[in-house]
C-alpha positions as CSV (number, residue, x, y, z in Angstrom):
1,X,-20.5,3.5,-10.2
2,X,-19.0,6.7,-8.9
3,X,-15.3,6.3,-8.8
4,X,-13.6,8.3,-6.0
5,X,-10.1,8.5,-4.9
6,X,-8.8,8.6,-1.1
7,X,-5.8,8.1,1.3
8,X,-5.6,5.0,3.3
9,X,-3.0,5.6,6.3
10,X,-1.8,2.7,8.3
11,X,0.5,-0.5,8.1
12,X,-2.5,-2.7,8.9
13,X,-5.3,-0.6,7.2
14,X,-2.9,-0.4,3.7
15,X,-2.6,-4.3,3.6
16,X,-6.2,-5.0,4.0
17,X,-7.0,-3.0,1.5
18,X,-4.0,-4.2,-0.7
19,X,-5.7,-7.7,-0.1
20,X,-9.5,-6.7,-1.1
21,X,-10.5,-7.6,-4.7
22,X,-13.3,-5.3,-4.3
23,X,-10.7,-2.4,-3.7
24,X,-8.6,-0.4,-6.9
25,X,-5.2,0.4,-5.2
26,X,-3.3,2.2,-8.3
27,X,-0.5,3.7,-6.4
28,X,1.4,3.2,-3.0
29,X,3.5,4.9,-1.1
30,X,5.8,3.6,1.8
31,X,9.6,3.1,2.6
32,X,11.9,0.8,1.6
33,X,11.5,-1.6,5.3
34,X,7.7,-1.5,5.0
35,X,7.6,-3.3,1.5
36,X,10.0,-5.5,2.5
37,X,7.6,-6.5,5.6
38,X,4.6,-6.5,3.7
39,X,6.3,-9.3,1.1
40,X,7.8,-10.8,4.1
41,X,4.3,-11.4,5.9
42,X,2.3,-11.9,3.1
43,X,4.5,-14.3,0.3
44,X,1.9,-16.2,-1.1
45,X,-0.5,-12.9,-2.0
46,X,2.1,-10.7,-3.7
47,X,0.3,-8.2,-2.7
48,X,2.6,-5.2,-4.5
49,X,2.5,-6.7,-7.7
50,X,0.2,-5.0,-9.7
51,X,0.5,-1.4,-7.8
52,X,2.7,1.3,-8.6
53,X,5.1,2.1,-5.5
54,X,6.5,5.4,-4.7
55,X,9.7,5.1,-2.1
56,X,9.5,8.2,0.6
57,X,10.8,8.5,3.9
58,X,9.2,8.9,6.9
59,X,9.2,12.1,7.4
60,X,7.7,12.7,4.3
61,X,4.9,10.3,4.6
62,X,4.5,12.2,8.2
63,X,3.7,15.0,5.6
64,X,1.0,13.1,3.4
């Protein structure tokens, strides 16, 4: 299978796809307040446990 590598933008959109077993995620970015929500609304999944996160600040993932 072709392996291909996109951006996934979106509080909603990033969880779902953190929560497909179908789905690679390899590396995150968010701020410090959306990881904590994401662990927060989703404790049983531990959703950001295998994935490599990257801390930026808004403005910079206004950038990405």
């Amino acid at each position: 299978m072709k392996k291909s590598t996109f951006l996934i933008a979106g509080k909603h959109a990033v969880v779902e796809a953190l929560k497909n077993p179908n789905r690679n995620v390899t590396k995150i970015f968010l701020t410090e307040d959306s990881k904590k929500n994401i662990n927060r609304n989703n404790q049983n999944l531990q959703l950001l446990k295998k994935v490599k996160i990257y801390y930026k600040t808004m403005r910079e993932l206004d950038r990405l």
